[in-house]
N, CA, C and O atoms as a Tripos MOL2 file, in Angstrom:
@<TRIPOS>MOLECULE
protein
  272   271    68     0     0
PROTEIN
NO_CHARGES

@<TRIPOS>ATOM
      1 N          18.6640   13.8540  -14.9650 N.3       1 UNK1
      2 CA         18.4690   14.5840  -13.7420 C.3       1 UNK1
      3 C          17.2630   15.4870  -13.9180 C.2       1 UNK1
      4 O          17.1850   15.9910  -15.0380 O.2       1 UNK1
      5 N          16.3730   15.7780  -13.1170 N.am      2 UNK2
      6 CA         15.1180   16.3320  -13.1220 C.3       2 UNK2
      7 C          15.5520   17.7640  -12.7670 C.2       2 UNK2
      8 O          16.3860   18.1580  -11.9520 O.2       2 UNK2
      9 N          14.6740   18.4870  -13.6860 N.am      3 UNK3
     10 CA         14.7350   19.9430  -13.9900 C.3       3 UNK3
     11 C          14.6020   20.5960  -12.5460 C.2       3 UNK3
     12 O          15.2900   21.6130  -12.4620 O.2       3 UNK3
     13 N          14.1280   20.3850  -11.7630 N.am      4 UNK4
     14 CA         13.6510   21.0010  -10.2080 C.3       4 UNK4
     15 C          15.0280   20.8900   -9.8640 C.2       4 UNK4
     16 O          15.2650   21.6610   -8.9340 O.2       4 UNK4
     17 N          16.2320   20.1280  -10.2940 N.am      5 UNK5
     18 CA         17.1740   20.3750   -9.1180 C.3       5 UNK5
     19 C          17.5250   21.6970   -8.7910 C.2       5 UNK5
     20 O          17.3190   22.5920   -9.6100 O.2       5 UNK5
     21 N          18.0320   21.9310   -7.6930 N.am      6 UNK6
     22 CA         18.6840   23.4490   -7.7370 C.3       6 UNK6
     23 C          20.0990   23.3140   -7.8290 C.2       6 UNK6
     24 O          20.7160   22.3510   -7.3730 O.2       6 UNK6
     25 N          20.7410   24.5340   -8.5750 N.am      7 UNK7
     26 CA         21.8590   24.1560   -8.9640 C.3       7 UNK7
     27 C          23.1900   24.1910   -8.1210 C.2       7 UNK7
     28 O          24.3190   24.0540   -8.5900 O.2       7 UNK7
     29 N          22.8070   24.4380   -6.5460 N.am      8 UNK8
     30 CA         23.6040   23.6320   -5.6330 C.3       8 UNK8
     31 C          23.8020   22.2840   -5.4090 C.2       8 UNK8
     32 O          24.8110   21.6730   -5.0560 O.2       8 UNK8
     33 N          22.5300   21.8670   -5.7040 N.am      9 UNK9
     34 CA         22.3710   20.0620   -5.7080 C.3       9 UNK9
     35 C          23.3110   19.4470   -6.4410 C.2       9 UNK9
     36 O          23.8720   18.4050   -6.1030 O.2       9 UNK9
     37 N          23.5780   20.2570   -7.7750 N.am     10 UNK10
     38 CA         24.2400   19.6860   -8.7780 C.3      10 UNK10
     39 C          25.6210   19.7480   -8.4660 C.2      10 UNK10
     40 O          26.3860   18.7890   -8.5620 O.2      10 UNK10
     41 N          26.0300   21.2500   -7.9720 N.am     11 UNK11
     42 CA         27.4520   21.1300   -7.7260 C.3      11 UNK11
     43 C          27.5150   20.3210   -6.5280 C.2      11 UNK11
     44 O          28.4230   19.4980   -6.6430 O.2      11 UNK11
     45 N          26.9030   20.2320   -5.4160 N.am     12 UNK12
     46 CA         27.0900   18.8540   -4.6240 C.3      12 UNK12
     47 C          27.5290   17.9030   -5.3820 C.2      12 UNK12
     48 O          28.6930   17.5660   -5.5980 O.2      12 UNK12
     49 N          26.3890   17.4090   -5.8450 N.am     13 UNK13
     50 CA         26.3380   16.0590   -6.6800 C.3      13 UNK13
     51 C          27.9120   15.9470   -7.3280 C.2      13 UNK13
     52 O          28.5860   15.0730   -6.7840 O.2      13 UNK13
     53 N          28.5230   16.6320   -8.3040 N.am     14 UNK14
     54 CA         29.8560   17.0740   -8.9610 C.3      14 UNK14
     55 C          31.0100   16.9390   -7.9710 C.2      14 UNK14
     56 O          31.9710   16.2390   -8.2900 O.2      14 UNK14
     57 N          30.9820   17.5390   -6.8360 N.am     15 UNK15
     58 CA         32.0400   17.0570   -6.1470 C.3      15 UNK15
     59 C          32.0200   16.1240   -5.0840 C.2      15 UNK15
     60 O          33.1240   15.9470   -4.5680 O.2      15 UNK15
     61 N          31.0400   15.4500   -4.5910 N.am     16 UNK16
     62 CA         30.6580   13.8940   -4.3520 C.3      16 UNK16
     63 C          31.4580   13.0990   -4.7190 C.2      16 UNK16
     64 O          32.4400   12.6330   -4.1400 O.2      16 UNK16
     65 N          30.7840   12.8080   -6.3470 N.am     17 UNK17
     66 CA         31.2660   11.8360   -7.7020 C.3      17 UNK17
     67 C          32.8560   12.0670   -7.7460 C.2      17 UNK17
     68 O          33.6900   11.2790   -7.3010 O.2      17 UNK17
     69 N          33.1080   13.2740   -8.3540 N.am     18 UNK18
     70 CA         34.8200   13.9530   -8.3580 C.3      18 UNK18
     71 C          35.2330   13.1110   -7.2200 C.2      18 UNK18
     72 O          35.3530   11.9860   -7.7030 O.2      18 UNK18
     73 N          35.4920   13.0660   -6.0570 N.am     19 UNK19
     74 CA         36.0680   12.9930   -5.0740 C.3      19 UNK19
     75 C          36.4640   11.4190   -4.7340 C.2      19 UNK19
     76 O          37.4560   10.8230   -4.3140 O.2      19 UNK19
     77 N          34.9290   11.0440   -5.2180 N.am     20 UNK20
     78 CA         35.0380    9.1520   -5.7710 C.3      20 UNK20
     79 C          35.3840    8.7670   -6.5990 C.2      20 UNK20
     80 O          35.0070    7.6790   -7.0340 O.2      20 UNK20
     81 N          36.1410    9.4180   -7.0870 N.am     21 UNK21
     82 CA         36.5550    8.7380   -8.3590 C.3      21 UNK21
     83 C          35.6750    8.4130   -9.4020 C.2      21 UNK21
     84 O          36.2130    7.7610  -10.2970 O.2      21 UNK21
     85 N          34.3830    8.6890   -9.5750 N.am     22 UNK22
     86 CA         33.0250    8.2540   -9.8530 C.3      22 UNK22
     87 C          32.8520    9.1190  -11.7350 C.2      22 UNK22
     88 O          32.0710    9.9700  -12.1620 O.2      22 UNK22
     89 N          34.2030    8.2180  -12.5000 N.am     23 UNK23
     90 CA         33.8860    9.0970  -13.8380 C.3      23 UNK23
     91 C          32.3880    8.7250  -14.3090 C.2      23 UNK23
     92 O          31.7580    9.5640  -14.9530 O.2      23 UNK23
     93 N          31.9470    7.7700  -14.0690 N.am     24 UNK24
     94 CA         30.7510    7.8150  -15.2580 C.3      24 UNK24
     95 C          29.5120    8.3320  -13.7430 C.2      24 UNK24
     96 O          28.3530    8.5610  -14.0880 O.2      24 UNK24
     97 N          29.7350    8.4230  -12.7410 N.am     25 UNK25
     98 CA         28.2420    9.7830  -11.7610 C.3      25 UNK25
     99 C          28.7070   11.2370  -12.2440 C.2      25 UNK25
    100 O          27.9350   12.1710  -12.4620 O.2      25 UNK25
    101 N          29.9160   11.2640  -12.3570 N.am     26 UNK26
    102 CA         29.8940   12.6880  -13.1350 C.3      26 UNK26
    103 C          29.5020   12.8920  -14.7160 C.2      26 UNK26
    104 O          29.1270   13.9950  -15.1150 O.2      26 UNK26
    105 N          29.6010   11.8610  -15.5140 N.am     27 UNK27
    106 CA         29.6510   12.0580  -16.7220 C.3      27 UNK27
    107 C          28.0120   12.3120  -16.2870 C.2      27 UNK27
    108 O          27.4740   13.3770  -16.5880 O.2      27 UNK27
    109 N          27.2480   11.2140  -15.5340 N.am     28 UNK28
    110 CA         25.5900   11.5580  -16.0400 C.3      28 UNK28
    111 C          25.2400   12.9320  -15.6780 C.2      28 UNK28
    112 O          24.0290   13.1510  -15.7060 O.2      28 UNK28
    113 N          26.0290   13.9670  -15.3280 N.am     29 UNK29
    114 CA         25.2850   15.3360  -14.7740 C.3      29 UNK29
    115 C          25.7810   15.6260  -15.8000 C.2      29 UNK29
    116 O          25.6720   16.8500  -15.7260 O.2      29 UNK29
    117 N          26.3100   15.4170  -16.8330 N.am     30 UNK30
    118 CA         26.2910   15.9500  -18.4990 C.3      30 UNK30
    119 C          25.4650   15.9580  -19.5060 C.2      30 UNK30
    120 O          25.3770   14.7880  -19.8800 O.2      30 UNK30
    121 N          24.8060   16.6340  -20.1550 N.am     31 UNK31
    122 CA         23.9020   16.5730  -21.1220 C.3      31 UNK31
    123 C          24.7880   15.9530  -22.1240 C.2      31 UNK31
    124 O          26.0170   16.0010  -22.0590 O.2      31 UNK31
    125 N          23.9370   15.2170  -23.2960 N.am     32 UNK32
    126 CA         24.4150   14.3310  -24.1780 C.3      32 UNK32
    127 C          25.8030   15.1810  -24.8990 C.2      32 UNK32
    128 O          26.9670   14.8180  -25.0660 O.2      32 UNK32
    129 N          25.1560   16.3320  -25.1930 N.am     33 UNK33
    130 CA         26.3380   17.3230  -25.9530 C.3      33 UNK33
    131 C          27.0380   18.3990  -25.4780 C.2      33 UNK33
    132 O          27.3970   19.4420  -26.0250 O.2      33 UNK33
    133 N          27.2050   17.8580  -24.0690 N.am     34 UNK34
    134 CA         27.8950   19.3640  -23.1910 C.3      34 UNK34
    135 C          29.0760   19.6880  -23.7940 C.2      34 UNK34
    136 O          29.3370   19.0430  -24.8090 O.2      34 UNK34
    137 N          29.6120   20.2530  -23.5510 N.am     35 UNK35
    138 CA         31.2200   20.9050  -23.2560 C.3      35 UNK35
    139 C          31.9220   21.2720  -22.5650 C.2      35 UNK35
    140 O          31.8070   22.4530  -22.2360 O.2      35 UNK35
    141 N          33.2020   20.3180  -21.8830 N.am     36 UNK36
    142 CA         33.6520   20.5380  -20.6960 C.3      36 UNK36
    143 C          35.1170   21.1150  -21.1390 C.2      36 UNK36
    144 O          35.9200   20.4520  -21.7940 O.2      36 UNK36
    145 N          35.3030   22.2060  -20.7660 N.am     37 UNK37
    146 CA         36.9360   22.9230  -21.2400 C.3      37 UNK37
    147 C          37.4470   22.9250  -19.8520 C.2      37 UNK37
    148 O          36.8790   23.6610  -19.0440 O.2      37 UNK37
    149 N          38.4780   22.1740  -19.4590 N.am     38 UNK38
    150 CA         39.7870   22.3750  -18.6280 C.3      38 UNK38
    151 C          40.5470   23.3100  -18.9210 C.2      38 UNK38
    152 O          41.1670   23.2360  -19.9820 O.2      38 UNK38
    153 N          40.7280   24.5830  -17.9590 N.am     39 UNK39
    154 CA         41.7000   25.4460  -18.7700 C.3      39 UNK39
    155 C          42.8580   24.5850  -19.4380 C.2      39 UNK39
    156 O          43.1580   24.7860  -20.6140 O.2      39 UNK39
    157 N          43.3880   23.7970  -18.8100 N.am     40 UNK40
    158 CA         44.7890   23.5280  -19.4830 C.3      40 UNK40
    159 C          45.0390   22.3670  -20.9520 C.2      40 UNK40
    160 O          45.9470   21.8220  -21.5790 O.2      40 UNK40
    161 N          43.4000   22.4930  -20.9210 N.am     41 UNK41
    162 CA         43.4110   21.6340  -22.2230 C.3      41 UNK41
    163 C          41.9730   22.2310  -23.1080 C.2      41 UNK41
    164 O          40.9860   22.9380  -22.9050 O.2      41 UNK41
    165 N          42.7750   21.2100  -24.4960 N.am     42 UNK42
    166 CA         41.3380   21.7160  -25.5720 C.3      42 UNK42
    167 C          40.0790   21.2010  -24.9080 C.2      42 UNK42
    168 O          40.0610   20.2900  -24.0800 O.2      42 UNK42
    169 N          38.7470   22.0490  -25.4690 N.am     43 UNK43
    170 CA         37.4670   21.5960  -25.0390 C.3      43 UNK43
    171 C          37.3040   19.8960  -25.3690 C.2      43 UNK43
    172 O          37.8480   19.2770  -26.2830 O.2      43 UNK43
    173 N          36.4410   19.4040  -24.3900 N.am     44 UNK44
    174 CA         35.9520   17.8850  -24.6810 C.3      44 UNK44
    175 C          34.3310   18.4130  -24.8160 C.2      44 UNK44
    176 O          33.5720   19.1880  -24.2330 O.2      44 UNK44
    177 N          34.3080   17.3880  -26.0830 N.am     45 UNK45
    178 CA         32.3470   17.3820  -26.1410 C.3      45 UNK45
    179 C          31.7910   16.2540  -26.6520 C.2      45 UNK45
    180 O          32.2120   15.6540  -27.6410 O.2      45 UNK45
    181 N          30.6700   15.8980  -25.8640 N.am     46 UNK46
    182 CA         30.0520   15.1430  -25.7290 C.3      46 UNK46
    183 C          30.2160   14.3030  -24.1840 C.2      46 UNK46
    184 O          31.2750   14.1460  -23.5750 O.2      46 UNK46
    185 N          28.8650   13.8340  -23.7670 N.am     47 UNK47
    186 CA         29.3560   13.0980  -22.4640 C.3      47 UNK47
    187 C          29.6940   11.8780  -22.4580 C.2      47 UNK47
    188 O          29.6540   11.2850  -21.3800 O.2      47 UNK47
    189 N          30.0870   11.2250  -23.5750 N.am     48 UNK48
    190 CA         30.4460    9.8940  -23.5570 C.3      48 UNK48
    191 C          32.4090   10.3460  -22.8030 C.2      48 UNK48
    192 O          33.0660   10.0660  -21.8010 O.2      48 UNK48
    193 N          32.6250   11.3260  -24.3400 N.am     49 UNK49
    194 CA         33.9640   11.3010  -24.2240 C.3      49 UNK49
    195 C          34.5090   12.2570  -23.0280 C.2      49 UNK49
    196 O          35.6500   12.3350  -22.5730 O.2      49 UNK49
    197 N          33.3430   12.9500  -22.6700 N.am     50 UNK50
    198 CA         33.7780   13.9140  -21.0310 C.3      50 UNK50
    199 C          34.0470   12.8230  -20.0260 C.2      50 UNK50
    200 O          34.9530   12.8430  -19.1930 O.2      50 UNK50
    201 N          32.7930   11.4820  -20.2720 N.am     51 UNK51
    202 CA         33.3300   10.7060  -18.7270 C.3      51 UNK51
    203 C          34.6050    9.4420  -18.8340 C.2      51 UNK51
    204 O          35.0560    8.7980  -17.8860 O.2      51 UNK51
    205 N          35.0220    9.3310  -20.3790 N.am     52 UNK52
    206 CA         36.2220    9.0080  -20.5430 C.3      52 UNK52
    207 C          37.4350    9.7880  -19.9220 C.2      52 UNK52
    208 O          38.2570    9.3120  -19.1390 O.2      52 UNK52
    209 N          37.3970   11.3420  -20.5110 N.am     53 UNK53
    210 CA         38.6520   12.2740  -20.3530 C.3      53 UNK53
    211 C          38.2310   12.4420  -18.5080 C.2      53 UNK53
    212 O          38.9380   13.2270  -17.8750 O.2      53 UNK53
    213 N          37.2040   11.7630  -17.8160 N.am     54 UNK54
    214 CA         37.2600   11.7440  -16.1980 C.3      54 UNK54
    215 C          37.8360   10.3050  -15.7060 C.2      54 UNK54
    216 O          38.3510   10.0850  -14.6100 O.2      54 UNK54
    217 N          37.6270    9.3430  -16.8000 N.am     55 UNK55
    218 CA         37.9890    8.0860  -16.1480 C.3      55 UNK55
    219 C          39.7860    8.2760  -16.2360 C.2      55 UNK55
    220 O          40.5370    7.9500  -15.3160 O.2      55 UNK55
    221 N          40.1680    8.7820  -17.3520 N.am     56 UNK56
    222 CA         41.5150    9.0840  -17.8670 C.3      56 UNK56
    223 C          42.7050    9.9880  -16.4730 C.2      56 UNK56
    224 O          43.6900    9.5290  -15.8940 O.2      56 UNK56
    225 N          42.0940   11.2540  -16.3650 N.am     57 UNK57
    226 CA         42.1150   11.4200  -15.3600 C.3      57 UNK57
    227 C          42.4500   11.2230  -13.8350 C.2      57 UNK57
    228 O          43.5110   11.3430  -13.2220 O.2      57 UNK57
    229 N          40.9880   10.8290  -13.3760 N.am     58 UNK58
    230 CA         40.9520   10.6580  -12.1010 C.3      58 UNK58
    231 C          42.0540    9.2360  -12.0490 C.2      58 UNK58
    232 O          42.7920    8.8770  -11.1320 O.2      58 UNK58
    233 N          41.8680    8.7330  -13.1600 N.am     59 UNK59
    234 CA         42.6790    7.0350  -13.0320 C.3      59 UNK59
    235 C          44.5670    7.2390  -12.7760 C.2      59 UNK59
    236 O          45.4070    6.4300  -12.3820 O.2      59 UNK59
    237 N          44.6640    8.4600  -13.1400 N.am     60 UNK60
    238 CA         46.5200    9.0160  -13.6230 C.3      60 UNK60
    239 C          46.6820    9.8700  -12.3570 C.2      60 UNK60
    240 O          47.7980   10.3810  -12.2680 O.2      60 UNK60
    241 N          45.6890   10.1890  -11.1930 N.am     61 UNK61
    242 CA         46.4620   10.8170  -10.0280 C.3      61 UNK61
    243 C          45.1530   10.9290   -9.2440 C.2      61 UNK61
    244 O          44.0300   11.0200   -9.7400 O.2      61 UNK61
    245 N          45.5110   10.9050   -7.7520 N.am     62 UNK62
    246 CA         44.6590   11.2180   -6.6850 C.3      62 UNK62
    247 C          43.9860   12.5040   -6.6600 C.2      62 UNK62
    248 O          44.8140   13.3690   -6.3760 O.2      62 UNK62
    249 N          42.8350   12.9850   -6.8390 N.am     63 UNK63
    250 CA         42.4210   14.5270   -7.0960 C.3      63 UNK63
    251 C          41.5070   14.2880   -6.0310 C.2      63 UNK63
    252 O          41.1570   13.1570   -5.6930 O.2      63 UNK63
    253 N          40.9290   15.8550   -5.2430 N.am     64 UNK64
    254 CA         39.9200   16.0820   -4.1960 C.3      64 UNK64
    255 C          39.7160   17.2940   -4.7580 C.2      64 UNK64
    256 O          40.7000   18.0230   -4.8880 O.2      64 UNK64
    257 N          38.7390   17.6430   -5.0930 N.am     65 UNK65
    258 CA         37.8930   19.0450   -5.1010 C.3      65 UNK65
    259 C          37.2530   19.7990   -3.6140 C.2      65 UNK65
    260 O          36.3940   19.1980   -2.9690 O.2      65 UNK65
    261 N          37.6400   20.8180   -3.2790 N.am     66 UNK66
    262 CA         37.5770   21.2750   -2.0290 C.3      66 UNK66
    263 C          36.4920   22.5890   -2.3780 C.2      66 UNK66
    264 O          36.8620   23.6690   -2.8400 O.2      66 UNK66
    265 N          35.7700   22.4030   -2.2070 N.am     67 UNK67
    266 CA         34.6490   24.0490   -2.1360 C.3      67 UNK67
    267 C          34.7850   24.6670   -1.3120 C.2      67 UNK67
    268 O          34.5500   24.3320   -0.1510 O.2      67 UNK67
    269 N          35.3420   26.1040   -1.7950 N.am     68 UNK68
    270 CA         35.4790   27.1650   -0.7050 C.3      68 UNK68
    271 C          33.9740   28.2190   -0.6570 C.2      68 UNK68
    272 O          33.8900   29.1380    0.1580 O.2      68 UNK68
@<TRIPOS>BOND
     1     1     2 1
     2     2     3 1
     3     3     4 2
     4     3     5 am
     5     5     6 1
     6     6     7 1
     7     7     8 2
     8     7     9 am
     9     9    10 1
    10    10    11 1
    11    11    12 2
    12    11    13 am
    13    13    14 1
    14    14    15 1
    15    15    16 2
    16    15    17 am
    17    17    18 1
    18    18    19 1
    19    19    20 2
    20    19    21 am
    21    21    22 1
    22    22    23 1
    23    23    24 2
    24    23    25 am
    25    25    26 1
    26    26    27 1
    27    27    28 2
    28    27    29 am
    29    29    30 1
    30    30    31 1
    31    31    32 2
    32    31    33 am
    33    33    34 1
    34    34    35 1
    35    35    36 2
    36    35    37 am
    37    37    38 1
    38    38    39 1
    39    39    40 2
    40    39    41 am
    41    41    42 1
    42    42    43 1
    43    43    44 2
    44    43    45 am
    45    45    46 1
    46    46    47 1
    47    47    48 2
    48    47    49 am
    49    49    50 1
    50    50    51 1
    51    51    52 2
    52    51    53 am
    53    53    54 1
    54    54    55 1
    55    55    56 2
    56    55    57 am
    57    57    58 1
    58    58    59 1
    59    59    60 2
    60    59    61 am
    61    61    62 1
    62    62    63 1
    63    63    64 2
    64    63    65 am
    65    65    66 1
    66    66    67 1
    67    67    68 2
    68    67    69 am
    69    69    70 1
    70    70    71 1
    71    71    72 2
    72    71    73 am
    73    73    74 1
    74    74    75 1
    75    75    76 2
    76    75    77 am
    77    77    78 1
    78    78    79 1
    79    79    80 2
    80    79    81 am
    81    81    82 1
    82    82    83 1
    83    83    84 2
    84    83    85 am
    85    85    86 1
    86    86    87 1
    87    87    88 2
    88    87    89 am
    89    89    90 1
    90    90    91 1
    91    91    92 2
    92    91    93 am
    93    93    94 1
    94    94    95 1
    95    95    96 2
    96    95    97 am
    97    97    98 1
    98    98    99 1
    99    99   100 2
   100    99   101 am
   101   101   102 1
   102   102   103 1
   103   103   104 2
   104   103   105 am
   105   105   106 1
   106   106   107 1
   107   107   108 2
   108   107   109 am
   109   109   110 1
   110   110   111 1
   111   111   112 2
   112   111   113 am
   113   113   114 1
   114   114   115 1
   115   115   116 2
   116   115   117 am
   117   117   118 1
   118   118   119 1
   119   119   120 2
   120   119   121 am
   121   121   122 1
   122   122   123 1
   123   123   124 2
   124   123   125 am
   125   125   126 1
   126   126   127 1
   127   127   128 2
   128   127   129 am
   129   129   130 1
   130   130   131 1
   131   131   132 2
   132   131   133 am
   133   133   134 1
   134   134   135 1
   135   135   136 2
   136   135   137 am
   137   137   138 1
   138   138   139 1
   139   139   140 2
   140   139   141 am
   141   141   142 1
   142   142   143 1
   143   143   144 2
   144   143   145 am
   145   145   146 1
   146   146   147 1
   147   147   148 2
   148   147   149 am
   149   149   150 1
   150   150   151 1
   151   151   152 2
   152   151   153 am
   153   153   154 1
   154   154   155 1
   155   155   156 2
   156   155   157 am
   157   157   158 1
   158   158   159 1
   159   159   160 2
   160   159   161 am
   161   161   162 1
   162   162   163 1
   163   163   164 2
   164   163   165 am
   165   165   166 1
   166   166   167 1
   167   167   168 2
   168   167   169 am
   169   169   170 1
   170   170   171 1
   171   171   172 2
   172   171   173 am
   173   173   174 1
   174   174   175 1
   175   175   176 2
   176   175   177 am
   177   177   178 1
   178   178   179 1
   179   179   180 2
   180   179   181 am
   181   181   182 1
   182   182   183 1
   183   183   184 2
   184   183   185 am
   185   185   186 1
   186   186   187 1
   187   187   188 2
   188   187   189 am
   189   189   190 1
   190   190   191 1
   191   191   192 2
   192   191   193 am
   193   193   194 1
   194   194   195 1
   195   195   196 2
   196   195   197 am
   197   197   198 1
   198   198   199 1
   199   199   200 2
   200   199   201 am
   201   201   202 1
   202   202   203 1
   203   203   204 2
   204   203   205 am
   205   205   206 1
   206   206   207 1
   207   207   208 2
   208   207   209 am
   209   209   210 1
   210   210   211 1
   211   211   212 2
   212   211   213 am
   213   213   214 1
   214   214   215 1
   215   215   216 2
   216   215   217 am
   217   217   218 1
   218   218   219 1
   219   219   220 2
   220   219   221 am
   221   221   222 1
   222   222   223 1
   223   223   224 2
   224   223   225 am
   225   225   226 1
   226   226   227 1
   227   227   228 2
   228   227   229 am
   229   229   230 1
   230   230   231 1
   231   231   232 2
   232   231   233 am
   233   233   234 1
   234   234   235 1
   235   235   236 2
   236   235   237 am
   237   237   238 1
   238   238   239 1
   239   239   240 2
   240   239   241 am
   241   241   242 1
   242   242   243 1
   243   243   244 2
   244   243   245 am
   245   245   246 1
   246   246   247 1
   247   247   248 2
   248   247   249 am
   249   249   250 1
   250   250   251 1
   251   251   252 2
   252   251   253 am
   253   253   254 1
   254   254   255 1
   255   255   256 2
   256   255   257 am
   257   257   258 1
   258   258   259 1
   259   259   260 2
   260   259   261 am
   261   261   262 1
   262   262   263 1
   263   263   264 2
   264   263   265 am
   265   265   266 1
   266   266   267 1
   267   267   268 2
   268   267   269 am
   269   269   270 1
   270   270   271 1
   271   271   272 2
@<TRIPOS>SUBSTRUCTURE
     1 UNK1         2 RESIDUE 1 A UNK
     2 UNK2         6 RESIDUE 1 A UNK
     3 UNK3        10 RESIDUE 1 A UNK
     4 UNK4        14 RESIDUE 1 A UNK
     5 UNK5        18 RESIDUE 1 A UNK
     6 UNK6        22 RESIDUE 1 A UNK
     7 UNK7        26 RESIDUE 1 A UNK
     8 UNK8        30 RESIDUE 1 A UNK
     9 UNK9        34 RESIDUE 1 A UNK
    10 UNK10       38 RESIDUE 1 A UNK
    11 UNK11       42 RESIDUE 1 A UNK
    12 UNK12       46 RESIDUE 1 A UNK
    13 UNK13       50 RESIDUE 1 A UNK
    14 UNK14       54 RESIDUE 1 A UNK
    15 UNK15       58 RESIDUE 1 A UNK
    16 UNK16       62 RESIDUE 1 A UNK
    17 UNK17       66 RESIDUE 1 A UNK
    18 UNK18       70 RESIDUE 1 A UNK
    19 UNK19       74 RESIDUE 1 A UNK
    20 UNK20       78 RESIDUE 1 A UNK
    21 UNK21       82 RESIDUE 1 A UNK
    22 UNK22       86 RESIDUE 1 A UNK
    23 UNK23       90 RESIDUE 1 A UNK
    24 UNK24       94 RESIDUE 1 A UNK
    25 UNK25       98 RESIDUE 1 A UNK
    26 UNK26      102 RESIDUE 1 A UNK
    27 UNK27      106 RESIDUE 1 A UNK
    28 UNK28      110 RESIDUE 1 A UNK
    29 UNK29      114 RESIDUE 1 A UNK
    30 UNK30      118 RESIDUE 1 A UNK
    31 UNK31      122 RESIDUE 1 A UNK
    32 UNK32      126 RESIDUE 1 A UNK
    33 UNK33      130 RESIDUE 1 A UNK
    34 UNK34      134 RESIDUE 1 A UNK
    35 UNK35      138 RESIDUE 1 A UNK
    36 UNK36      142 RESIDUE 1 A UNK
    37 UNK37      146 RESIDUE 1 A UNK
    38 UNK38      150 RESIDUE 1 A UNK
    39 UNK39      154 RESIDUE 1 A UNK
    40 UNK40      158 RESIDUE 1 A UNK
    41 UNK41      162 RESIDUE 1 A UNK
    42 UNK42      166 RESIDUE 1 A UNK
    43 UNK43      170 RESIDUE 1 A UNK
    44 UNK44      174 RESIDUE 1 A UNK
    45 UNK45      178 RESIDUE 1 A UNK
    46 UNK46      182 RESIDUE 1 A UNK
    47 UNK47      186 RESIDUE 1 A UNK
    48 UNK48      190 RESIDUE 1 A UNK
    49 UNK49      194 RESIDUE 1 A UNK
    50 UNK50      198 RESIDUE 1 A UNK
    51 UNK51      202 RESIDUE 1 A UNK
    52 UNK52      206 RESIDUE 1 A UNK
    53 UNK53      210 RESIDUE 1 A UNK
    54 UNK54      214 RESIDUE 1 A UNK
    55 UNK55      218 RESIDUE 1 A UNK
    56 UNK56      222 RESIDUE 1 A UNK
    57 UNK57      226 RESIDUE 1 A UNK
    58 UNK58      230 RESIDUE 1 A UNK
    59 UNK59      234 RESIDUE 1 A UNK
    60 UNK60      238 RESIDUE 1 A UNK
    61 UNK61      242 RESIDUE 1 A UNK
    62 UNK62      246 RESIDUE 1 A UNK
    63 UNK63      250 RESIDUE 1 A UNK
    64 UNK64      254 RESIDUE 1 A UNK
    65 UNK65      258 RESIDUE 1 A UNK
    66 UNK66      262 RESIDUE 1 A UNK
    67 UNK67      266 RESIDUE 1 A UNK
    68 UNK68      270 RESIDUE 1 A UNK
């Protein structure tokens, strides 16, 4: 993703993907070695295994992200 985005674009982009079910369009707004912590679970790192723990996920229940 190109450095100019602004970082509304991105959270767009994030709940787009989220909403589609879209684990690996979310995994690519991950840098190779991010870190994604769910409160209710241990941190995940790396974006291979972040857009796994999204395919895992989104695949085990219907989720919608709603921006207030």
């Amino acid at each position: 993703m190109s450095s100019d985005v602004r970082p509304t674009e991105v959270v767009e982009k994030w709940v787009e993907r989220f909403n589609a079910a879209d684990a690996d369009g979310l995994a690519a707004l991950y840098h190779d070695d991010a870190v994604n912590h769910q409160v209710a679970n241990e941190p995940i790192v790396g974006k291979d295994n972040i857009r796994a723990m999204f395919a895992r996920e989104l695949a085990a229940a219907k989720m919608v992200c709603i921006v207030e």
